[in-house]
HTML snippet that shows the backbone in 3Dmol.js (N, CA, C, O; Angstrom):
<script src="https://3Dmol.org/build/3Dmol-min.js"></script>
<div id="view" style="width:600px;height:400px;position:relative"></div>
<script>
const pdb = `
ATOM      1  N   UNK A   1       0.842  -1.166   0.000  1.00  0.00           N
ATOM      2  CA  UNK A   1       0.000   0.000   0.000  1.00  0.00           C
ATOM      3  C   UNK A   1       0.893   1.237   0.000  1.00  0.00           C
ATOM      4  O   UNK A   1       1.884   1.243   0.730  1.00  0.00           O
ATOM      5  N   UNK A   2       0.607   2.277  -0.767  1.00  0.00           N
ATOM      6  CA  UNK A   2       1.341   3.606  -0.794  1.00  0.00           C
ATOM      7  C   UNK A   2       0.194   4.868  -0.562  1.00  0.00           C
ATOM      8  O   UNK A   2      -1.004   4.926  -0.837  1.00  0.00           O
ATOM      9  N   UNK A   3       0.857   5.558  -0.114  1.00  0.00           N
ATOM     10  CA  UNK A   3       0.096   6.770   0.407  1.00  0.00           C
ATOM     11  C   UNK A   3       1.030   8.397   0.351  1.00  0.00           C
ATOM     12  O   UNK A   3       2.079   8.850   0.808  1.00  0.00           O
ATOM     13  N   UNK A   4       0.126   8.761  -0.328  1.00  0.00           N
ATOM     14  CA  UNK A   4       1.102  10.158  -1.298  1.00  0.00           C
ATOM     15  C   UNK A   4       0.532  11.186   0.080  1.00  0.00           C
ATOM     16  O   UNK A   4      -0.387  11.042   0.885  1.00  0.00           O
ATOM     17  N   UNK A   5       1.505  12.185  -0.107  1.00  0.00           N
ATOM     18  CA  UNK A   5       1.467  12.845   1.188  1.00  0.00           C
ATOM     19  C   UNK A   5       1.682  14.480   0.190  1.00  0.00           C
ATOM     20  O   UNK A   5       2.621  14.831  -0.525  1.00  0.00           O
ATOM     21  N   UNK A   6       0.424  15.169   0.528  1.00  0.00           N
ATOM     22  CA  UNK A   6       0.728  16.672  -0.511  1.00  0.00           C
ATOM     23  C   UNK A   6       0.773  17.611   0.879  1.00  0.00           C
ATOM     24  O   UNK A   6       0.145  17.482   1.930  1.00  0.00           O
ATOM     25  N   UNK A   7       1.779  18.619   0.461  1.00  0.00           N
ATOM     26  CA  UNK A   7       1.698  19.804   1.486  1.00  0.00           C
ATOM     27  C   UNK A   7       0.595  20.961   1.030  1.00  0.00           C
ATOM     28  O   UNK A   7       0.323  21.017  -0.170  1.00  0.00           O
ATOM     29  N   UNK A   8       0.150  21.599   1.661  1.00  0.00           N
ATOM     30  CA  UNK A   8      -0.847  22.197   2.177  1.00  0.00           C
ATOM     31  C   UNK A   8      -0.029  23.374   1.749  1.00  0.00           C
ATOM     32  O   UNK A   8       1.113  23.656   2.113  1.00  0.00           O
ATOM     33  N   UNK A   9      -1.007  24.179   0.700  1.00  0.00           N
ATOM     34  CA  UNK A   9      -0.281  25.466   0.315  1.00  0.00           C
ATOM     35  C   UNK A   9      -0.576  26.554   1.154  1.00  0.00           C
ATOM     36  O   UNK A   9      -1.662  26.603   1.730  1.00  0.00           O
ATOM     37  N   UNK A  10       0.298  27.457   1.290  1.00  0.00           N
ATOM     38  CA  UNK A  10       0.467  28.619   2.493  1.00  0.00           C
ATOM     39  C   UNK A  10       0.300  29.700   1.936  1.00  0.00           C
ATOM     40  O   UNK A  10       0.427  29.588   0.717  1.00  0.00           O
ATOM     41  N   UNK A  11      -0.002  31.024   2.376  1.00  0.00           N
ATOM     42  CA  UNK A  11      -0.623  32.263   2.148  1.00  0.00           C
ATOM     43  C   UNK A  11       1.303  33.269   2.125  1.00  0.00           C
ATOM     44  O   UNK A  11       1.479  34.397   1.663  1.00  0.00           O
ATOM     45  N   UNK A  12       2.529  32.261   2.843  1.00  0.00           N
ATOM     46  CA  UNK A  12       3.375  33.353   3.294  1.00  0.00           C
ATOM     47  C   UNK A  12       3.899  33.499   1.741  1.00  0.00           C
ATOM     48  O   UNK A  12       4.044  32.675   0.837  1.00  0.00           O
ATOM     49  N   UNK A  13       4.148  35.128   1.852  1.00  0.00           N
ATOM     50  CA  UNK A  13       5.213  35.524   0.950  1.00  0.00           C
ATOM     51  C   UNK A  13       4.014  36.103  -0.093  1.00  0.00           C
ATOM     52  O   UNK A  13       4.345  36.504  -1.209  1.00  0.00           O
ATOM     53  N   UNK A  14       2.672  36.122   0.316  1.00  0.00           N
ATOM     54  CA  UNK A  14       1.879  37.047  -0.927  1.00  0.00           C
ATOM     55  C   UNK A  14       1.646  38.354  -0.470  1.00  0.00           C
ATOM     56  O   UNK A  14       2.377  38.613   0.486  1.00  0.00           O
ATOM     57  N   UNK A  15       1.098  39.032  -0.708  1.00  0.00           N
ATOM     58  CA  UNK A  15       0.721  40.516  -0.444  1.00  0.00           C
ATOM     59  C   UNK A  15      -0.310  40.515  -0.008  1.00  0.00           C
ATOM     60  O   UNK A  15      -1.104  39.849  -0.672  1.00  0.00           O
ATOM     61  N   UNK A  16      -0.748  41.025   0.946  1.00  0.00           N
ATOM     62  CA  UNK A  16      -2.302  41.102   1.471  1.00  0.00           C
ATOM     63  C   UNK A  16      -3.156  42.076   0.561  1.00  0.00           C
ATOM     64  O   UNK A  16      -3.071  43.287   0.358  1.00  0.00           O
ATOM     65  N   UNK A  17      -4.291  40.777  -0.068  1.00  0.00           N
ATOM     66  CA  UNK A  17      -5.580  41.641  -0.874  1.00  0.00           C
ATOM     67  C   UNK A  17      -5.880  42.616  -0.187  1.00  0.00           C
ATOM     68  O   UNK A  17      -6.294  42.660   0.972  1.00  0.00           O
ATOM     69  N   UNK A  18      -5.513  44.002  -1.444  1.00  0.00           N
ATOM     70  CA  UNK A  18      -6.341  44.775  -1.487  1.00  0.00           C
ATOM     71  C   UNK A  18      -7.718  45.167  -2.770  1.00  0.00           C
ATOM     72  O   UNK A  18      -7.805  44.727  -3.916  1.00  0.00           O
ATOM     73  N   UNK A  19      -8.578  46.049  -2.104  1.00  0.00           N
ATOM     74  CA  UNK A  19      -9.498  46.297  -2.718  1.00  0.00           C
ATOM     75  C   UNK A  19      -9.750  47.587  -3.527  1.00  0.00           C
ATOM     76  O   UNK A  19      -9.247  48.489  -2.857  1.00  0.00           O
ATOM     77  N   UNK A  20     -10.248  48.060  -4.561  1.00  0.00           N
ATOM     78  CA  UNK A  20      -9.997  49.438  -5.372  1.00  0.00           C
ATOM     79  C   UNK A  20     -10.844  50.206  -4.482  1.00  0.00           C
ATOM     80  O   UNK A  20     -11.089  51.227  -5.124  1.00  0.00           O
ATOM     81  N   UNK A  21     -11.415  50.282  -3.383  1.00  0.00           N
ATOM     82  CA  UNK A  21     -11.805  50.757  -2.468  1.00  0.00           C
ATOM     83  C   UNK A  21     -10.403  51.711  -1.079  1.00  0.00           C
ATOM     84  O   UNK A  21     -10.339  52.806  -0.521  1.00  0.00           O
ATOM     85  N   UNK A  22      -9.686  50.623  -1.110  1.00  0.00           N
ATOM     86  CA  UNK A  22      -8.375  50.594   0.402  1.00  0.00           C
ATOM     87  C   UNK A  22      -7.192  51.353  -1.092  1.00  0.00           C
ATOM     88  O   UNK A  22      -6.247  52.140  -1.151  1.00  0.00           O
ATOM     89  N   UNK A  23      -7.530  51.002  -1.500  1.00  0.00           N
ATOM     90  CA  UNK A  23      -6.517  51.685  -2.696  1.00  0.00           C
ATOM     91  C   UNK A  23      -6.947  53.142  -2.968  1.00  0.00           C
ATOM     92  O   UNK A  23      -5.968  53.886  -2.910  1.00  0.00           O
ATOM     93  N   UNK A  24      -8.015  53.739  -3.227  1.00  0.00           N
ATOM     94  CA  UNK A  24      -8.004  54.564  -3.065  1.00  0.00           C
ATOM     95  C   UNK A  24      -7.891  55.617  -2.059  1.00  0.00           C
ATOM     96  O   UNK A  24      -7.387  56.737  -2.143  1.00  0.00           O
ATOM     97  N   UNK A  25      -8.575  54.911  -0.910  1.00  0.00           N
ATOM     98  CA  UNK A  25      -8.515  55.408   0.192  1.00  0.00           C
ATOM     99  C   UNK A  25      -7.025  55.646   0.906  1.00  0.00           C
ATOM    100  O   UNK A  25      -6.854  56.338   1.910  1.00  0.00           O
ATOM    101  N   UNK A  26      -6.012  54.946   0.201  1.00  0.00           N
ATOM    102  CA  UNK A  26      -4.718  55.254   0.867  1.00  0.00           C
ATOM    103  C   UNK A  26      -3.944  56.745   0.341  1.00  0.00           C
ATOM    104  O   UNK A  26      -3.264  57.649   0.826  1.00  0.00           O
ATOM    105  N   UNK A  27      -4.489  56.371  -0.871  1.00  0.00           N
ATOM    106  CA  UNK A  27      -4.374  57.848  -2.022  1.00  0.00           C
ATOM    107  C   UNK A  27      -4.717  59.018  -1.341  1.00  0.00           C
ATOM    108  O   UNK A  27      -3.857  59.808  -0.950  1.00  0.00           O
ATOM    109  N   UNK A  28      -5.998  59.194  -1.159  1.00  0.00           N
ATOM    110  CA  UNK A  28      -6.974  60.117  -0.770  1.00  0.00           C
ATOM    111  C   UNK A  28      -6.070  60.506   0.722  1.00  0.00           C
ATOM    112  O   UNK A  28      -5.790  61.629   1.140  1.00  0.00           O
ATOM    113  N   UNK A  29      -5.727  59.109   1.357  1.00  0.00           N
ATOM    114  CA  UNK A  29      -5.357  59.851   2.988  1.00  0.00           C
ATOM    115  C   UNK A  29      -3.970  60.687   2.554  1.00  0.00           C
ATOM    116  O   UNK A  29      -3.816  61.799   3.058  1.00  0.00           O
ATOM    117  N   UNK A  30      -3.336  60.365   1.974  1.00  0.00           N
ATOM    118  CA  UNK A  30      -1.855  61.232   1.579  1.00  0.00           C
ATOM    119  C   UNK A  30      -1.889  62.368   0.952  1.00  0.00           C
ATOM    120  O   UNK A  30      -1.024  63.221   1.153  1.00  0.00           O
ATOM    121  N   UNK A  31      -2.887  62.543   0.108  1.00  0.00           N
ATOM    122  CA  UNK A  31      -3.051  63.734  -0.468  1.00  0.00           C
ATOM    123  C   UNK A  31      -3.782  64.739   0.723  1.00  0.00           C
ATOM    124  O   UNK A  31      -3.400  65.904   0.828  1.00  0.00           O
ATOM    125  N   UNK A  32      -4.625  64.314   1.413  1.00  0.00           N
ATOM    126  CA  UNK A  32      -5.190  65.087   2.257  1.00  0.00           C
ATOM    127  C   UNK A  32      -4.152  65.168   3.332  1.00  0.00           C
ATOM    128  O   UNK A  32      -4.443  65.872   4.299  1.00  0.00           O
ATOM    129  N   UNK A  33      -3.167  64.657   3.327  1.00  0.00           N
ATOM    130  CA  UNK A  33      -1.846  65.117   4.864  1.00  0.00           C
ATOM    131  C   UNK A  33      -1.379  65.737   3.429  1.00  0.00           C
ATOM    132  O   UNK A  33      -0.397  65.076   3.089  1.00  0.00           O
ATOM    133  N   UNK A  34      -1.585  66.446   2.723  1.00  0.00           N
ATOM    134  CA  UNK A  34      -0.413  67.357   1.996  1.00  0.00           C
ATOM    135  C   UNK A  34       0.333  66.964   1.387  1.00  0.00           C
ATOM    136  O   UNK A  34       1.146  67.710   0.841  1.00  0.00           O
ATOM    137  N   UNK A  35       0.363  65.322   1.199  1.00  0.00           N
ATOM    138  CA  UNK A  35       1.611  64.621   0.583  1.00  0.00           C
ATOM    139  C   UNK A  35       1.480  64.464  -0.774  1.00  0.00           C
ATOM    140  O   UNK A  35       0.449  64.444  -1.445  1.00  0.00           O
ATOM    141  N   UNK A  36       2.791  64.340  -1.160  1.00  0.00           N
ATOM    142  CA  UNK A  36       2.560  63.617  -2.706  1.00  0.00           C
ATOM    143  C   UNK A  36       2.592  61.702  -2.527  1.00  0.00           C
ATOM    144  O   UNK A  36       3.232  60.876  -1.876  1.00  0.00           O
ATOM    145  N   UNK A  37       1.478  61.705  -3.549  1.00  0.00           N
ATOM    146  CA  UNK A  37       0.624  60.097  -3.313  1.00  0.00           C
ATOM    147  C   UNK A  37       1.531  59.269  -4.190  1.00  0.00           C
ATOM    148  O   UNK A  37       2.589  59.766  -4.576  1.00  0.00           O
ATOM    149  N   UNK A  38       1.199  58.071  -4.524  1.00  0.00           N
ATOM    150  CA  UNK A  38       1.447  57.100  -5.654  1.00  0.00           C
ATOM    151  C   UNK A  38       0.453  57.051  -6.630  1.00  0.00           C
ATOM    152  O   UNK A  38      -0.599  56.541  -6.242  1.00  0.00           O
ATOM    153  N   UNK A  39       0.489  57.499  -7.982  1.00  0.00           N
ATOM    154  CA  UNK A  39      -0.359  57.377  -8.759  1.00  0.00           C
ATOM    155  C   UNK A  39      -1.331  56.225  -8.740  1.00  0.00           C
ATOM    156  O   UNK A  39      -0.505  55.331  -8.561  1.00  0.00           O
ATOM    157  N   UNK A  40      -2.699  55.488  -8.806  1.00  0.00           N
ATOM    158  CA  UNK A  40      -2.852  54.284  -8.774  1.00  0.00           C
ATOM    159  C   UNK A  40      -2.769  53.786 -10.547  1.00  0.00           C
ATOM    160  O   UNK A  40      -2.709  52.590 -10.830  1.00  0.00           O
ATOM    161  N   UNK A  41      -2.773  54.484 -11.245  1.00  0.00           N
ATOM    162  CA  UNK A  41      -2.470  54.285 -12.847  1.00  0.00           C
ATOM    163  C   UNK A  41      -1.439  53.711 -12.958  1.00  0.00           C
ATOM    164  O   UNK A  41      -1.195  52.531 -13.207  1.00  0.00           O
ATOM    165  N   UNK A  42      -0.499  54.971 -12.677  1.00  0.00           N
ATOM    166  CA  UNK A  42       0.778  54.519 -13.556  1.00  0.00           C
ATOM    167  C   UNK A  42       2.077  54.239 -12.618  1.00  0.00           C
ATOM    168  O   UNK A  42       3.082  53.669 -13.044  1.00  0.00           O
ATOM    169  N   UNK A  43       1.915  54.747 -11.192  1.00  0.00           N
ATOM    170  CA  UNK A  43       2.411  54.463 -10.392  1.00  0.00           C
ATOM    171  C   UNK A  43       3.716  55.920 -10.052  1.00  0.00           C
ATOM    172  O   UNK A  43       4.742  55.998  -9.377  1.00  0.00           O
ATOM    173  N   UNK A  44       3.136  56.638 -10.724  1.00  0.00           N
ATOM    174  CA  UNK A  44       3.944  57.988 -10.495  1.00  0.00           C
ATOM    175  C   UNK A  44       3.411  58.946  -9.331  1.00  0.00           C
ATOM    176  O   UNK A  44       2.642  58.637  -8.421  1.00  0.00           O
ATOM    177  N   UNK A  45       4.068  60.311  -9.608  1.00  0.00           N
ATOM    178  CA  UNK A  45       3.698  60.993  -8.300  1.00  0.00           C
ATOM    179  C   UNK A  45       2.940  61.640  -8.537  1.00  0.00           C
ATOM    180  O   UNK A  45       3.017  62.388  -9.511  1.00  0.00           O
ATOM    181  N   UNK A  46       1.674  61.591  -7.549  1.00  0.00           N
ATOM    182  CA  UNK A  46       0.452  62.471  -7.551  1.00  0.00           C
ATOM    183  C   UNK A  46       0.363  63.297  -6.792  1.00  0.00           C
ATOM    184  O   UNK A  46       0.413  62.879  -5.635  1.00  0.00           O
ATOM    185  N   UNK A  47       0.260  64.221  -6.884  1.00  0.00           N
ATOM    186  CA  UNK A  47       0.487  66.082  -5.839  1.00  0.00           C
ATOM    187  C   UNK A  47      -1.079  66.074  -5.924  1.00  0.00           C
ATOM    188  O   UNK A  47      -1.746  65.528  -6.803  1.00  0.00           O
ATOM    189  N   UNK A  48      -1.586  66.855  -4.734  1.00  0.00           N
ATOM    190  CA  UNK A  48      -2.401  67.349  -4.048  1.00  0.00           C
ATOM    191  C   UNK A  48      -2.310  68.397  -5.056  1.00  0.00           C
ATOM    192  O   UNK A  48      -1.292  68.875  -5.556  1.00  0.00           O
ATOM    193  N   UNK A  49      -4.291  68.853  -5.415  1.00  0.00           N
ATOM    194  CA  UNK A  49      -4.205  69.437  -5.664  1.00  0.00           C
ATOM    195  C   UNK A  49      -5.418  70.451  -4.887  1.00  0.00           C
ATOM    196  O   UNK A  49      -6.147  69.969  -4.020  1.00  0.00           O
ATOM    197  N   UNK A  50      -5.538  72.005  -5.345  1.00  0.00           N
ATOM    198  CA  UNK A  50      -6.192  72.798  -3.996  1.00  0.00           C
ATOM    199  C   UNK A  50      -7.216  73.630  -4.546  1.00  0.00           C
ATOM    200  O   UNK A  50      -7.373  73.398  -5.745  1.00  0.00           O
ATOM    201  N   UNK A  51      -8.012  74.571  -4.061  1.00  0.00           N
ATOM    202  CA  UNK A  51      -8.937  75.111  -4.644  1.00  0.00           C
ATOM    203  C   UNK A  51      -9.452  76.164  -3.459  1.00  0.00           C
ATOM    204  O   UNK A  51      -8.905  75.779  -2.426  1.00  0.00           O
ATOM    205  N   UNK A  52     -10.075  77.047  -3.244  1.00  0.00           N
ATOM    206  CA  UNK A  52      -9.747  78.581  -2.500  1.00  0.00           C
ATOM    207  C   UNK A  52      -9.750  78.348  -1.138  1.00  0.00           C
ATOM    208  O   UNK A  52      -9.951  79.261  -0.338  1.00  0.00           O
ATOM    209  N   UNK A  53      -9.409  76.455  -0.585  1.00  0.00           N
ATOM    210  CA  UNK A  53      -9.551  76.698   0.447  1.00  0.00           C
ATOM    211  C   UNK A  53      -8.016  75.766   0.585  1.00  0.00           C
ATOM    212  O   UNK A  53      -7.488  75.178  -0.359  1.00  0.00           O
ATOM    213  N   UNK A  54      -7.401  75.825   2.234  1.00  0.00           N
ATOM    214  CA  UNK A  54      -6.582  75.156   2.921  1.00  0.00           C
ATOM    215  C   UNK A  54      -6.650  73.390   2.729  1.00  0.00           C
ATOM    216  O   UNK A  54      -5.626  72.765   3.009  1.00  0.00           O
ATOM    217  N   UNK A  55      -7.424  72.912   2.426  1.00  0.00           N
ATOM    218  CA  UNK A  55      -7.382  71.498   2.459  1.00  0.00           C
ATOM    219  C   UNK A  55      -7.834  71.004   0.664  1.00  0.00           C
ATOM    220  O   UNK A  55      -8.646  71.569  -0.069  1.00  0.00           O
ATOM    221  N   UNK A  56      -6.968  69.767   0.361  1.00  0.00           N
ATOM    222  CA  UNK A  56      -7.156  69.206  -1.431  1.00  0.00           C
ATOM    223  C   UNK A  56      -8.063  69.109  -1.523  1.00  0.00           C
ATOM    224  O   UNK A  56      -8.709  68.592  -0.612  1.00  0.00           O
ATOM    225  N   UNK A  57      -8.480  69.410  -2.322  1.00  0.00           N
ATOM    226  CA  UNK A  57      -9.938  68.942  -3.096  1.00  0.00           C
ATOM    227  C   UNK A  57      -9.601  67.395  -4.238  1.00  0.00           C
ATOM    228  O   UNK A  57     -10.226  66.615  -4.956  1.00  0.00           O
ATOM    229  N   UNK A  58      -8.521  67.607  -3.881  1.00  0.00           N
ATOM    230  CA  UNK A  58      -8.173  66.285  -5.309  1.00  0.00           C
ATOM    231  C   UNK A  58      -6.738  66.187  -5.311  1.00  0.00           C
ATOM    232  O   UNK A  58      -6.068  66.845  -4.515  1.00  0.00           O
ATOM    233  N   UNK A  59      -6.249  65.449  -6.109  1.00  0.00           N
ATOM    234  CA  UNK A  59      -4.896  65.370  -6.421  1.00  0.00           C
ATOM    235  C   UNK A  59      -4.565  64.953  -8.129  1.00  0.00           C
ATOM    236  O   UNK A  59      -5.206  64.072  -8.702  1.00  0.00           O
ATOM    237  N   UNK A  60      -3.812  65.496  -8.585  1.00  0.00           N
ATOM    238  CA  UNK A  60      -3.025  65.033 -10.630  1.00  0.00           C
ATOM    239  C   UNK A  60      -1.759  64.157 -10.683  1.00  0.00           C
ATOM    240  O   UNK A  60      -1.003  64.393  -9.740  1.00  0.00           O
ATOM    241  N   UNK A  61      -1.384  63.332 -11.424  1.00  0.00           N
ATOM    242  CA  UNK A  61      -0.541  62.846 -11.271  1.00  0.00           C
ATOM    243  C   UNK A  61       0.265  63.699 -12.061  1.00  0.00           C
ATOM    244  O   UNK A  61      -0.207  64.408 -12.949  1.00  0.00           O
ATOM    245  N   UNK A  62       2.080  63.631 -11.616  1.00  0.00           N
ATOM    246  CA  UNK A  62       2.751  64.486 -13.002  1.00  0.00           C
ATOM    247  C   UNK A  62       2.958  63.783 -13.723  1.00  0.00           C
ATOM    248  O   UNK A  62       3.307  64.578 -14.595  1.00  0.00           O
ATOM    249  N   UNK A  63       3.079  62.634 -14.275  1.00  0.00           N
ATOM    250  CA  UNK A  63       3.598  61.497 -14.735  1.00  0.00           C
ATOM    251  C   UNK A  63       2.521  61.189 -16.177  1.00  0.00           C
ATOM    252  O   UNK A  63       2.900  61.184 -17.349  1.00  0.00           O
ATOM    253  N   UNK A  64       1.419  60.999 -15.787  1.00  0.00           N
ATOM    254  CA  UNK A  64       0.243  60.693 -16.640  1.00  0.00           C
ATOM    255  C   UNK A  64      -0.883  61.421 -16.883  1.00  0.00           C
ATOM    256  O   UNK A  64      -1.620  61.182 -17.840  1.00  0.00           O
ATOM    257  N   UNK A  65      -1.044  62.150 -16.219  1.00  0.00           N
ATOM    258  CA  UNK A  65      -2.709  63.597 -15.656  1.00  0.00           C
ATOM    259  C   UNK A  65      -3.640  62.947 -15.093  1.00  0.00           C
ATOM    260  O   UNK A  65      -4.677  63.593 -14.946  1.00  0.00           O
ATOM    261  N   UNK A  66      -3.647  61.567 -14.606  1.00  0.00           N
ATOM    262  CA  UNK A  66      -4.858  60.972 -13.904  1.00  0.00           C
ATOM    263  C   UNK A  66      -5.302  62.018 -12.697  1.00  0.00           C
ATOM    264  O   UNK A  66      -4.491  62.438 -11.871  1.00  0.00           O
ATOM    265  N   UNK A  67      -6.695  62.377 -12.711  1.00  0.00           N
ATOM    266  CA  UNK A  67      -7.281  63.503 -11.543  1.00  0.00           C
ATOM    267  C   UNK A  67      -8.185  62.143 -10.762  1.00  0.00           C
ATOM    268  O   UNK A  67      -8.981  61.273 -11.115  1.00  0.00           O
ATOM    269  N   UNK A  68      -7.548  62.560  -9.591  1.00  0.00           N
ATOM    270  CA  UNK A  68      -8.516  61.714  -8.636  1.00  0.00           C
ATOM    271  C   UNK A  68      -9.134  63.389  -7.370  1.00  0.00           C
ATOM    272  O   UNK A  68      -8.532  64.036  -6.514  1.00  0.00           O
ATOM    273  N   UNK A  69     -10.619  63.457  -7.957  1.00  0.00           N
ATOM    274  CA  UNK A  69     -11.296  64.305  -7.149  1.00  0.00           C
ATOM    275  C   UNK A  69     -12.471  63.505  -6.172  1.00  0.00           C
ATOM    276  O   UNK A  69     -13.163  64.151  -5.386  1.00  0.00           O
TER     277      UNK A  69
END
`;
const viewer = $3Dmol.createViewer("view");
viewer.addModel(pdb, "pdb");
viewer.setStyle({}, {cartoon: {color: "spectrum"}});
viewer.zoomTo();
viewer.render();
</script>
């Protein structure tokens, strides 16, 4: 009698799913601390962008022009 023995595949070493939801939302939190973001397009830098008040209304990428408002 023989008996095959399979290992049990593991989760280590992947990236934890994200959702185009947490993806944006990471965007959105950096631009709103003033920061420059990660494009989610193209993966370039996205600057905050402003409008007659103190806090972004949005951010452009320089890289590609993707507007995330």
């Amino acid at each position: 009698m023989s008996t095959l023995v399979v290992a049990q595949p593991t989760l280590e070493g992947l990236e934890p799913y994200r959702t185009l939801g947490d993806l944006l939302a990471g965007v959105w939190t950096e631009l709103s601390a003033h920061q420059t973001a990660q494009c989610p397009v193209c993966e370039g830098d996205m600057e905050p962008e402003y409008a007659a008040q103190a806090l972004p209304v949005g951010g452009r990428c320089r890289n590609c022009g993707s507007v995330l408002n």
